[in-house]
Rosetta silent file (secondary structure, phi, psi, omega in degrees, C-alpha in Angstrom):
SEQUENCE: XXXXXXXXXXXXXXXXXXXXXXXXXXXXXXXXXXXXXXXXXXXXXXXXXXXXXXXXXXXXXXXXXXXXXXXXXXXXXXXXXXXXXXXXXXXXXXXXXXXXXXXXXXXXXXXXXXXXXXXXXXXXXXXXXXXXXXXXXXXXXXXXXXXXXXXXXXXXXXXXXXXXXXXXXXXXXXXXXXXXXXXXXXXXXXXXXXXXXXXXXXXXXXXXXXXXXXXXXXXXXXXXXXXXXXXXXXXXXXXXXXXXXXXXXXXXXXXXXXXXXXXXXXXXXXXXXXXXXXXXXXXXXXXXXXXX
SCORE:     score description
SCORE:     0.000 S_00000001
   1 L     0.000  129.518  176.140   54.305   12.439  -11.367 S_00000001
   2 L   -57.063  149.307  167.446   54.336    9.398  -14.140 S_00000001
   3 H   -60.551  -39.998  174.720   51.300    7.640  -15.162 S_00000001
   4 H   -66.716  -22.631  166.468   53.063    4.680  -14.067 S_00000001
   5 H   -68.944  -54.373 -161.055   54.152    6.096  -10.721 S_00000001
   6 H   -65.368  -42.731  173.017   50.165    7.143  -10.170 S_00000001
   7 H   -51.948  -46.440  142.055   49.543    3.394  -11.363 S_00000001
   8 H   -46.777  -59.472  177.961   51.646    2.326   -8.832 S_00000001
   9 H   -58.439  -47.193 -171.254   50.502    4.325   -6.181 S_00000001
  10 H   -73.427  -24.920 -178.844   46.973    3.325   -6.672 S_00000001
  11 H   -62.023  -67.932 -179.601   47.612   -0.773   -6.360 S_00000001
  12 H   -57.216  -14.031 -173.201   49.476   -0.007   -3.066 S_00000001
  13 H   -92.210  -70.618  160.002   46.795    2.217   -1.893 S_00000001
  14 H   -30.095  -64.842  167.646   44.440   -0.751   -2.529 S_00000001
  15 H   -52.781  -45.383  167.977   46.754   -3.601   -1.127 S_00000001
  16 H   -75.140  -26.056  174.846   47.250   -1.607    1.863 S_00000001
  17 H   -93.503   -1.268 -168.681   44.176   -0.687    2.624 S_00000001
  18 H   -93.717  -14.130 -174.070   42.307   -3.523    2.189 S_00000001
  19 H   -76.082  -76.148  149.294   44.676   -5.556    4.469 S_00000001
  20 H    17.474 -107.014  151.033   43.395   -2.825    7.116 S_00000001
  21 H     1.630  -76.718  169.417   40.058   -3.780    6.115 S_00000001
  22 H   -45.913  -56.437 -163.201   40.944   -7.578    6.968 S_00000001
  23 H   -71.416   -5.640 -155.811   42.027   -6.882   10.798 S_00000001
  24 H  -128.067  -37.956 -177.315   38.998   -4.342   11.230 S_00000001
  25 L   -33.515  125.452 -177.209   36.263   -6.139    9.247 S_00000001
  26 L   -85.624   -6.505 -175.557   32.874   -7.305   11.762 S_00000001
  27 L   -75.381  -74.510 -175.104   32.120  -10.241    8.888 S_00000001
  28 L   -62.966   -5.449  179.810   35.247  -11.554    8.570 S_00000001
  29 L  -124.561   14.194  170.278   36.798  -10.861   12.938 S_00000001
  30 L    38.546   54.044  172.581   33.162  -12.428   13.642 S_00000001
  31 L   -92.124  -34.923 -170.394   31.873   -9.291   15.607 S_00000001
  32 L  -117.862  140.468 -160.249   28.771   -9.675   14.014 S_00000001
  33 L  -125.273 -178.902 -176.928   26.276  -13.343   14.382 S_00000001
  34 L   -88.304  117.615 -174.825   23.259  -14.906   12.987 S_00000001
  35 L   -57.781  -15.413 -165.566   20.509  -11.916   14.896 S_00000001
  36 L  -131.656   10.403 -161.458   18.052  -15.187   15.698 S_00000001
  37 L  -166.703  -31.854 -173.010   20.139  -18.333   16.097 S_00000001
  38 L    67.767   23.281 -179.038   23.692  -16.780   16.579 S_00000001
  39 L   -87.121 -144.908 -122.751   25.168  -18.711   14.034 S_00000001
  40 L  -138.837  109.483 -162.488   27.475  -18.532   11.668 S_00000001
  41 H   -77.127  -11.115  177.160   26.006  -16.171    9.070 S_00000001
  42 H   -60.209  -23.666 -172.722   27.704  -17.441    5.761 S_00000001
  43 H  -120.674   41.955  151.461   25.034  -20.600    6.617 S_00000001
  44 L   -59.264  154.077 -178.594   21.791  -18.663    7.573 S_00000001
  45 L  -121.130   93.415 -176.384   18.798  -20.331    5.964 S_00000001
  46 H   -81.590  -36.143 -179.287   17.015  -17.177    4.871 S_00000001
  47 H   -27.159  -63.992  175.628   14.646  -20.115    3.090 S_00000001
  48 H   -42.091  -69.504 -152.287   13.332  -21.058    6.420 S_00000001
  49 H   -48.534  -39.876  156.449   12.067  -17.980    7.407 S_00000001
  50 H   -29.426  -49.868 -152.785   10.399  -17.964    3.982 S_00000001
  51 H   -94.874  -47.286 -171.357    8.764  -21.031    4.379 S_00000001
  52 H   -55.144  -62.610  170.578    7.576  -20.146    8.533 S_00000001
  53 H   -29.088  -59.875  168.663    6.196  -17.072    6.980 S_00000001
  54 H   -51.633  -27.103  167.589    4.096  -18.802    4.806 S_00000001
  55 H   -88.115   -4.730  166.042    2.944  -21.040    7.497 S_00000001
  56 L   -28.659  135.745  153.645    2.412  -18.015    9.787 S_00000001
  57 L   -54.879  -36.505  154.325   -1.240  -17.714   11.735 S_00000001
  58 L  -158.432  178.881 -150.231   -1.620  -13.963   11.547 S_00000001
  59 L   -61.114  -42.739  177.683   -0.151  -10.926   10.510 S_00000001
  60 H   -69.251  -26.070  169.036    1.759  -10.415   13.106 S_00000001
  61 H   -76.838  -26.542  166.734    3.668  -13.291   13.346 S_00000001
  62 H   -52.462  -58.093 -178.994    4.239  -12.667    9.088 S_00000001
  63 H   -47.869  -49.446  149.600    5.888   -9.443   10.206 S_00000001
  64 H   -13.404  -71.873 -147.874    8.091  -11.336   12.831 S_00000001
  65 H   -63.830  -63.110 -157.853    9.043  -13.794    9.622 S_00000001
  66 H   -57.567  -25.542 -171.589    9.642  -10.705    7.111 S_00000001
  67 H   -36.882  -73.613  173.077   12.041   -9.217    9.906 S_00000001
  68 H   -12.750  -81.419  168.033   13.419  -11.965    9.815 S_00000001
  69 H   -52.070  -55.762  167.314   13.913  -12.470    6.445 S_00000001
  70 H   -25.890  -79.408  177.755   15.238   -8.925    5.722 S_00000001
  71 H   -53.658   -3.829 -178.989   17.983   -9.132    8.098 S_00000001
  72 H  -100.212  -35.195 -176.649   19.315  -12.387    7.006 S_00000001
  73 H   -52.005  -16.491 -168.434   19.075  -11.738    3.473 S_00000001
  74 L  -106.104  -21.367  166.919   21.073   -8.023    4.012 S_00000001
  75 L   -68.897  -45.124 -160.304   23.669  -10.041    6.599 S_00000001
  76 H   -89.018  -13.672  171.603   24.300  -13.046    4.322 S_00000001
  77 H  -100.210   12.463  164.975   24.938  -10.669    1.253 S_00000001
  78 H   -98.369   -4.667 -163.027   27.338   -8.470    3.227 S_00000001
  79 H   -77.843  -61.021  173.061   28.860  -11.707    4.407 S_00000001
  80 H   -60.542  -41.489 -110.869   29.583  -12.820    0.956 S_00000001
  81 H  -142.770  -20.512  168.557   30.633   -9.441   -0.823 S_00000001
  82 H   -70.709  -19.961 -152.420   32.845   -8.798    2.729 S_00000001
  83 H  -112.527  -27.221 -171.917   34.973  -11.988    1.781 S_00000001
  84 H   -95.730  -24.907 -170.566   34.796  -11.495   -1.702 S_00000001
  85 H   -79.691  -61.593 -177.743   35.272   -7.960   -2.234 S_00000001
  86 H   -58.781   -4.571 -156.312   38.624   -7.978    0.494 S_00000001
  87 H   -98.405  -17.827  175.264   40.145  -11.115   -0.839 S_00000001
  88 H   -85.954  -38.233  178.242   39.958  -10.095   -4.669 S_00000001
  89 H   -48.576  -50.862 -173.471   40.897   -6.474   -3.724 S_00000001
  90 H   -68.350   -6.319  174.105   44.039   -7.401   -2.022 S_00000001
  91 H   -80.607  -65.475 -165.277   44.937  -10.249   -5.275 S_00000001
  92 H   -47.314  -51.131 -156.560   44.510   -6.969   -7.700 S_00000001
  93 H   -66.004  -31.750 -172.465   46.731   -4.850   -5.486 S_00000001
  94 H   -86.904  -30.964  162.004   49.757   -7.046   -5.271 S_00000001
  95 H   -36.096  -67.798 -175.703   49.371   -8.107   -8.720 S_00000001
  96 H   -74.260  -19.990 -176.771   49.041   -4.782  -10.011 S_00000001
  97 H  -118.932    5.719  141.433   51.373   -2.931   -8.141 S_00000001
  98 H   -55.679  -59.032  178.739   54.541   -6.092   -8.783 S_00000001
  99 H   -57.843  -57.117  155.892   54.023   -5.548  -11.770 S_00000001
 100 H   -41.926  -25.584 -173.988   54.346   -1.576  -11.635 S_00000001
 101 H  -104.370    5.797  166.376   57.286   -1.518   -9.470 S_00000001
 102 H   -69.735  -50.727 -150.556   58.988   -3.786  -12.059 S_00000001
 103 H   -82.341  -60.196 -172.677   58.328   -1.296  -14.914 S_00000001
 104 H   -21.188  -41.797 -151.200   59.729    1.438  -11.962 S_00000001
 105 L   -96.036   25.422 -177.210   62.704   -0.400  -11.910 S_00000001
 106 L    44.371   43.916  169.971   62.728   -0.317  -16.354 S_00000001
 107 L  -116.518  118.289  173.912   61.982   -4.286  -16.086 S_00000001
 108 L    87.377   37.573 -151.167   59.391   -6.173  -18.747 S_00000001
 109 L   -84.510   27.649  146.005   59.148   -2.383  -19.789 S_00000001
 110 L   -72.178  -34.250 -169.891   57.516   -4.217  -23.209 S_00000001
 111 L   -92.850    9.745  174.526   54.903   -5.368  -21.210 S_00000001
 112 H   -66.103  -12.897  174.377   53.542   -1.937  -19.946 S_00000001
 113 H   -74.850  -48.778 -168.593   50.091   -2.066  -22.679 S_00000001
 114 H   -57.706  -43.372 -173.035   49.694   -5.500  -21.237 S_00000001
 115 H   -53.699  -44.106 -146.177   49.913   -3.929  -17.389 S_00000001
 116 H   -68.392  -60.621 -177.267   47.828   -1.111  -18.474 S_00000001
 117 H   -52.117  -40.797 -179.703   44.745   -3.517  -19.739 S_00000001
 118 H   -64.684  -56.481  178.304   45.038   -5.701  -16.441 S_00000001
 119 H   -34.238  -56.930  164.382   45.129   -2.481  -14.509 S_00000001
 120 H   -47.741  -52.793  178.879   41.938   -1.518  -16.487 S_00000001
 121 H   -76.125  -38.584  179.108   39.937   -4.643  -16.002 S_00000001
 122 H   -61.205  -43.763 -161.505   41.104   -5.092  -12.278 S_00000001
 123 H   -61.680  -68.592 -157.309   40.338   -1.591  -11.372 S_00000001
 124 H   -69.763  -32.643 -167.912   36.239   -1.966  -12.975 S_00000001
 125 H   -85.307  -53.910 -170.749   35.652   -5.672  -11.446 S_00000001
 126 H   -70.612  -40.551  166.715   37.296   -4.111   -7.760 S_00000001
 127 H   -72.748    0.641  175.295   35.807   -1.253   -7.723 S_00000001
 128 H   -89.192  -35.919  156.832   31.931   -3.124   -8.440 S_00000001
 129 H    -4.812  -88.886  168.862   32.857   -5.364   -6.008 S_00000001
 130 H   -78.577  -11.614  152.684   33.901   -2.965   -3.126 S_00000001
 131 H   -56.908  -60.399 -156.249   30.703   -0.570   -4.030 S_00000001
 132 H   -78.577  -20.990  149.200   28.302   -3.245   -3.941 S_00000001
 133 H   -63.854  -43.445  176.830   29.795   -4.156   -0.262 S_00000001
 134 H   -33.485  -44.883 -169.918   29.869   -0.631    0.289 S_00000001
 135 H   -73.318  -32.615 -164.167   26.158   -0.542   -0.232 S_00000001
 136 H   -81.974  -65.194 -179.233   25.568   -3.866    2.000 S_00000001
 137 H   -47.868  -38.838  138.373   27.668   -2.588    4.564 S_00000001
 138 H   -47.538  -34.884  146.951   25.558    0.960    4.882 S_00000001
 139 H   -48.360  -72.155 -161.061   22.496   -0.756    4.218 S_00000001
 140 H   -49.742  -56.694 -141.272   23.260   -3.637    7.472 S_00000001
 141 H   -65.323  -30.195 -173.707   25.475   -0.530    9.431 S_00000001
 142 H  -118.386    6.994 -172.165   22.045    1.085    9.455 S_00000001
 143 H  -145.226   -0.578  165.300   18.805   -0.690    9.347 S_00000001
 144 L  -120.846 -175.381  168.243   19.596   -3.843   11.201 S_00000001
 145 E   -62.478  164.088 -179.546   19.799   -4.628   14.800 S_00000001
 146 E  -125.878 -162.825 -156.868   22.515   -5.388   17.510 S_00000001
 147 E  -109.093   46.273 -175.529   21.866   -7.763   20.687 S_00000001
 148 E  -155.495  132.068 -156.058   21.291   -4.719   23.257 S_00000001
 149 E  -102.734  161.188 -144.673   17.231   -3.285   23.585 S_00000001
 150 L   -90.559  148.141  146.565   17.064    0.450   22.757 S_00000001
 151 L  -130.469 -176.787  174.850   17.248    3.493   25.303 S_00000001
 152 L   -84.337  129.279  153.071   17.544    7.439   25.885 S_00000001
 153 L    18.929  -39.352 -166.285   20.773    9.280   26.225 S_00000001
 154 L  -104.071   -7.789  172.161   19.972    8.831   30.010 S_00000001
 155 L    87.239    8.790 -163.026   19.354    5.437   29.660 S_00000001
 156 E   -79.421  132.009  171.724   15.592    5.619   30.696 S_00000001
 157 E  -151.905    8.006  162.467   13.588    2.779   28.125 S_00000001
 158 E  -149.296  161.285  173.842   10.030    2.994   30.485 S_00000001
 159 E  -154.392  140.450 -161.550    8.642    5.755   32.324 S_00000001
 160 E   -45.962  108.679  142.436    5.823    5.686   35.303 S_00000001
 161 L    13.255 -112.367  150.598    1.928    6.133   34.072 S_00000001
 162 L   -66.608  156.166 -168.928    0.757    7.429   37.006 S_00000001
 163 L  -112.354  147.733  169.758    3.412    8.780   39.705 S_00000001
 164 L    78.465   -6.632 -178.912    3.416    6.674   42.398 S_00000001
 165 L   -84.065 -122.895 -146.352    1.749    3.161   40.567 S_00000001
 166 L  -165.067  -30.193 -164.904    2.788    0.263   39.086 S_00000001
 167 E  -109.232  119.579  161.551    2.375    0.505   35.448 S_00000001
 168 E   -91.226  152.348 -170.959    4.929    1.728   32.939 S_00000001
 169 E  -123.246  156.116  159.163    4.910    2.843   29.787 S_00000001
 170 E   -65.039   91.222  161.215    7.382    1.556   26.693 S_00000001
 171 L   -27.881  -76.731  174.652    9.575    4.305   25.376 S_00000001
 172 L   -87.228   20.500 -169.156   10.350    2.031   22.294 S_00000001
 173 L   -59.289  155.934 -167.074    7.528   -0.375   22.006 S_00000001
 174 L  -163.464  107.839 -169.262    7.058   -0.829   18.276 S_00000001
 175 L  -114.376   35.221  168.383    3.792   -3.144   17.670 S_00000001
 176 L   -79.228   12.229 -170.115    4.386   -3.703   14.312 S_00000001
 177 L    83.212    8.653  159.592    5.183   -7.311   14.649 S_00000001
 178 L  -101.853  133.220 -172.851    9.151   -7.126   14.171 S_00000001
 179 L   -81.669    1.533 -162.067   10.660   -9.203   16.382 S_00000001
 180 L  -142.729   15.886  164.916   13.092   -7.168   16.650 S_00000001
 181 L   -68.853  167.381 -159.769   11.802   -3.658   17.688 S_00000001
 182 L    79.431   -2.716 -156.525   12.942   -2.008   20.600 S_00000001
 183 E  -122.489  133.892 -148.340   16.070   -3.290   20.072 S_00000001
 184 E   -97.267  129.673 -177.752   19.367   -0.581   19.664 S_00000001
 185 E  -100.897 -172.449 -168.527   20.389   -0.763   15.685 S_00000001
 186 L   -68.687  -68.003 -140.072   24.786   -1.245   14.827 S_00000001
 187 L   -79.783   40.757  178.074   24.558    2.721   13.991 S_00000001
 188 L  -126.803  -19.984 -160.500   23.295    3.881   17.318 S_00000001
 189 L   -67.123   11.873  164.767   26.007    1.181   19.231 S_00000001
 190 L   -95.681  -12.755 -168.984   28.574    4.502   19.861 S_00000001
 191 L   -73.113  118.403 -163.624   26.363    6.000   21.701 S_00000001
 192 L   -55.720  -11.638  177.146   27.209    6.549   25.817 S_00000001
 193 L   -89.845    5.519 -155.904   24.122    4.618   27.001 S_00000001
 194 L  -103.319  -25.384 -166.321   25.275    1.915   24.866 S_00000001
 195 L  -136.033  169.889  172.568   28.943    1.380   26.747 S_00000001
 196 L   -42.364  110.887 -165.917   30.920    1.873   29.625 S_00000001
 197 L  -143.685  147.194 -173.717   30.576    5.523   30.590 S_00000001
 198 L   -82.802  113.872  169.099   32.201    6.195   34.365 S_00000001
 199 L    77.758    5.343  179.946   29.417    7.473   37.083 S_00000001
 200 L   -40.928  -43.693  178.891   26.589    6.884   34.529 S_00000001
 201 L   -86.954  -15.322 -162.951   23.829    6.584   37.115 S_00000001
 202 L   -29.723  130.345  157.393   25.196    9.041   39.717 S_00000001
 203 L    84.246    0.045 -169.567   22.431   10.040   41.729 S_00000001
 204 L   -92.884  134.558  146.216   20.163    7.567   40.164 S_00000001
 205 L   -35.367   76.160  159.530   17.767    5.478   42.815 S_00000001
 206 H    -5.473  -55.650 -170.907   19.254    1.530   42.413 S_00000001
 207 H   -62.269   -5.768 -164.402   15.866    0.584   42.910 S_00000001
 208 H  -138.668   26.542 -172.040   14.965    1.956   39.617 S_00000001
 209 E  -112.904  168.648  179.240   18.063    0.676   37.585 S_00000001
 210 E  -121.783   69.395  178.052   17.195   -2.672   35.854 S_00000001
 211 L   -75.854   75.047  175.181   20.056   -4.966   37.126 S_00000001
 212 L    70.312    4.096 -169.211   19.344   -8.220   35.492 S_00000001
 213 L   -76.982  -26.680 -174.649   15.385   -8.430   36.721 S_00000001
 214 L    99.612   23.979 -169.769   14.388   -8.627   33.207 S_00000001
 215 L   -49.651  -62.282 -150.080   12.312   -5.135   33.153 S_00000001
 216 L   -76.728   11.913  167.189   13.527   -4.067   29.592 S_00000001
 217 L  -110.453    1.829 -179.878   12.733   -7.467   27.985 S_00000001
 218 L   -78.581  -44.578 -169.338    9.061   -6.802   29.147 S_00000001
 219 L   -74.225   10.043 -179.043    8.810   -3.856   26.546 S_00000001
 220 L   -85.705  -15.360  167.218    9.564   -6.201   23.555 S_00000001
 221 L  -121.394   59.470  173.249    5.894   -7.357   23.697 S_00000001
 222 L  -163.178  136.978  175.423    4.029   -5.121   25.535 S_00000001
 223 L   -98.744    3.647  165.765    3.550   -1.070   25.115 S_00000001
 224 E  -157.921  152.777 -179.064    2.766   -0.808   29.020 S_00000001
 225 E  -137.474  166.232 -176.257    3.589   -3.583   31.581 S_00000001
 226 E  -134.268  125.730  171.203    2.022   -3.590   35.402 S_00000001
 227 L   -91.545   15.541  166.514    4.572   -4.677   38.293 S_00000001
 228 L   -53.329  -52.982  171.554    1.408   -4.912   40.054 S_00000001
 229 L   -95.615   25.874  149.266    0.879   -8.683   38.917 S_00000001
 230 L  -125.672  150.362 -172.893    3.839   -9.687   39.707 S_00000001
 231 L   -31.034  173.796 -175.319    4.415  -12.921   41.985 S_00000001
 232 L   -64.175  135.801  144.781    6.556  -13.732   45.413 S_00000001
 233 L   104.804  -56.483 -177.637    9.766  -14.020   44.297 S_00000001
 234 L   -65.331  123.012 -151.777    9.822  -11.352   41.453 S_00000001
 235 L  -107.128  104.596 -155.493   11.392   -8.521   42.005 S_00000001
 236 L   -82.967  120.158 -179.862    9.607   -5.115   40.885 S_00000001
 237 L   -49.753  167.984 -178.600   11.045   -1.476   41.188 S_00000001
 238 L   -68.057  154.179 -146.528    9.923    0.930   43.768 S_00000001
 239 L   -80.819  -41.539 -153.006    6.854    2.845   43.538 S_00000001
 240 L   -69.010  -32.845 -169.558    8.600    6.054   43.592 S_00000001
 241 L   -46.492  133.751  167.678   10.653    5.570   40.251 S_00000001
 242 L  -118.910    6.401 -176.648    9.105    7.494   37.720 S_00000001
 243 E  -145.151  137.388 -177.022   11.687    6.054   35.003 S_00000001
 244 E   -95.544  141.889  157.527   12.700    2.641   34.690 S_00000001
 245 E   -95.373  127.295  161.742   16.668    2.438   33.763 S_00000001
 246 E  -107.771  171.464 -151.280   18.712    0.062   32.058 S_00000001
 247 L   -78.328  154.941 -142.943   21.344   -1.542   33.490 S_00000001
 248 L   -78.227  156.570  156.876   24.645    0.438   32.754 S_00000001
 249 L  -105.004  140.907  179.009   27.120   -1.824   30.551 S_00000001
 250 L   -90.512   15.468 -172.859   30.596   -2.369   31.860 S_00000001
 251 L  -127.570  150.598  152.392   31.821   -3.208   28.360 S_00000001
 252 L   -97.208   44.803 -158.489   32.891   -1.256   25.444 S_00000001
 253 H   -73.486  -13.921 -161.492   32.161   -4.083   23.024 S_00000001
 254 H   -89.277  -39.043  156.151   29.514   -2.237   21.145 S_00000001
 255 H   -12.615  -74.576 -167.912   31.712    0.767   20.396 S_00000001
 256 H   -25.796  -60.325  179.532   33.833   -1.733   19.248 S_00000001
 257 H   -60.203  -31.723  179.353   31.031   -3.544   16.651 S_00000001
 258 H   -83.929  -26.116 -155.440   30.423    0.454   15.422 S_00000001
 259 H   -69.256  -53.801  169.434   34.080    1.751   15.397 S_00000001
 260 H   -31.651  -62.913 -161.533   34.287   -1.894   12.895 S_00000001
 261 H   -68.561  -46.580 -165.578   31.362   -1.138   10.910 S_00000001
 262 H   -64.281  -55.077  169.932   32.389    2.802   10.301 S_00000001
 263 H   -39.376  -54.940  170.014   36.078    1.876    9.475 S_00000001
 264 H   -79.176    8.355  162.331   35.507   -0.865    6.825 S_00000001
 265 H  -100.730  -50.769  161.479   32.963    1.240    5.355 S_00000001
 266 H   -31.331  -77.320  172.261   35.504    4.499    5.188 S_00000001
 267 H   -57.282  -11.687  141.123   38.098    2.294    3.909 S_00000001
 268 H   -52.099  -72.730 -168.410   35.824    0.755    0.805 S_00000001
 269 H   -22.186  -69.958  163.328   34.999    4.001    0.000 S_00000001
 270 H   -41.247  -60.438 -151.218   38.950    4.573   -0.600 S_00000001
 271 H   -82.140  -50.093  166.796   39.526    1.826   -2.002 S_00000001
 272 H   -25.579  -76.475  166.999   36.725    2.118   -4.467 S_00000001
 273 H   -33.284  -45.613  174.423   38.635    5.766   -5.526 S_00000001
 274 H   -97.361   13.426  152.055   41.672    4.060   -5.895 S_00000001
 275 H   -67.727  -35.573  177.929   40.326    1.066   -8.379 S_00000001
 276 L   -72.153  -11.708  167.896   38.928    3.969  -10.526 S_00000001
 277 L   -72.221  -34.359 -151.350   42.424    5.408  -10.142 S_00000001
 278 H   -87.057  -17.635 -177.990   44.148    2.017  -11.000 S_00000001
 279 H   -89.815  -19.942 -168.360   41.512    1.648  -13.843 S_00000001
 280 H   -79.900  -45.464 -164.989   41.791    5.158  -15.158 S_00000001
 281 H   -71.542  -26.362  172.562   45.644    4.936  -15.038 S_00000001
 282 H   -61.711  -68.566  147.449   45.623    1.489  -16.754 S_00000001
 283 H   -43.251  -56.383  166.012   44.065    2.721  -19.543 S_00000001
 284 H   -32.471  -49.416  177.180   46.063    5.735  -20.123 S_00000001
 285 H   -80.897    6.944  169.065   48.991    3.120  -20.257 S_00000001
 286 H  -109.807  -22.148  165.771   47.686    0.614  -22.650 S_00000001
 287 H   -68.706  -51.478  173.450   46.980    3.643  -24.604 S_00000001
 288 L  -124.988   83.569 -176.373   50.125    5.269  -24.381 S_00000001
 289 L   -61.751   -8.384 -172.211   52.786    2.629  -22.721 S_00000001
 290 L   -90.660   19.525  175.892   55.573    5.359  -23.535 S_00000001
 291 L   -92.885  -42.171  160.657   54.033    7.432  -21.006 S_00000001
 292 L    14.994    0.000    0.000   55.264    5.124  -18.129 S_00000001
């Protein structure tokens, strides 16, 4: 197979896959929000959080702020590097591989040194590009949070004291002052307690499921809670429970947000391989254009 064929081949491997990439992407198909405001993350104000940290009261609320800050700062630079990395990949590919299937077809076949050096320079700017999303997108895919509070395989997120009381303990309780412990991160969101799983509860006591009462928002500040104190009206599980549940989801949206995250990170990866292809092969042809 010609250098120019391989040269070819790598542009199209790039153009195609990056298109992919567009329809699958969680930045760019808005799968993924602002984690504290639900906005629109290209306009997070990571600043703010900067500045409310500094005006924090104690430590704990500083921790809150740094959460804070982390996650917008590792959202708003996959945000940028998702838009910039697909929309220059897919310019290089059709560029680069028009041009290649001209010289296929022994047309501008003068101009094959010139192809080679654009081929060279696209391939090293697309592949730094699609790395350094690579890295935001593995960094984000793994260390920040999704909108769904964290549980066990069985779906269990408190479990009884004492058998027979009132007081529960937090499974995930985290008291380091992140605002955002306790909370299920995008690489855990594939996971069967996280979606729609048929029969989840079989056999489980109702009475011990968390159906909107608002149990599992108790453990984001508290490492034990008492349904002892709470008021008319409020409605507390049964004594008997020795595990608090939460309530099953009927949606497979979170799949969805990982199956997103896993794809466009597979398909950088590729795409990376084939800029170092399109750069390696570019050079060879500005070296030798009669190789073509």
């Amino acid at each position: 197979m010609g250098k120019g064929l391989l040269f070819f081949c790598c542009s199209c491997c790039i153009l195609v896959l990056t298109i992919i990439n567009l329809s699958v992407g969680p930045i760019v198909n808005n799968v993924v929000s602002d984690p504290y405001s639900n906005g629109d993350l290209g306009t997070q104000n990571c600043e703010l959080y900067k500045d409310q940290k500094d005006t924090a009261l104690n430590d704990q609320q500083k921790e809150m702020y740094q959460s804070l800050i982390d996650m917008c700062t590792r959202t708003k630079g996959m945000h940028d590097m998702e838009y910039t990395a697909f929309i220059f990949d897919i310019v290089i590919g059709f560029i680069c591989g028009l041009i290649g299937l001209l010289h296929l077809f022994d047309l501008k076949k003068d101009f094959v040194s010139n192809t080679g050096l654009i081929g060279l320079i696209c391939g090293v700017i697309g592949f730094v590009l699609t790395l350094v999303y690579v890295i935001f997108n593995g960094i984000v895919f793994t260390s920040n949070y999704a909108d769904d509070y964290e549980r066990d395989g069985d779906g269990v997120f408190a479990e009884q004291v004492t058998a027979g009381g009132t007081k529960y303990k937090c499974l995930y309780y985290d008291d380091s002052g992140n605002n955002f412990a306790g909370k299920a991160k995008f690489s855990d969101l594939n996971k069967k307690q996280y979606n729609y799983k048929h029969k989840f509860y079989d056999g489980v006591d109702g009475r011990c499921i968390d159906n909107d009462h608002g149990w599992i928002s108790d453990c984001k500040d508290e490492s034990q809670f008492d349904f002892g104190t709470y008021t008319t009206g409020q409605t507390a599980p049964h004594t008997s429970c020795s595990k608090l549940y939460a309530k099953a989801n009927e949606e497979i949206k979170n799949k969805d947000i990982f199956d997103r995250f896993l794809t466009a990170l597979i398909l950088s990866l590729v795409v990376c391989l084939a800029n170092i292809g399109l750069a390696l092969f570019g050079f060879l042809l500005f070296r030798t254009p009669s190789d073509f």
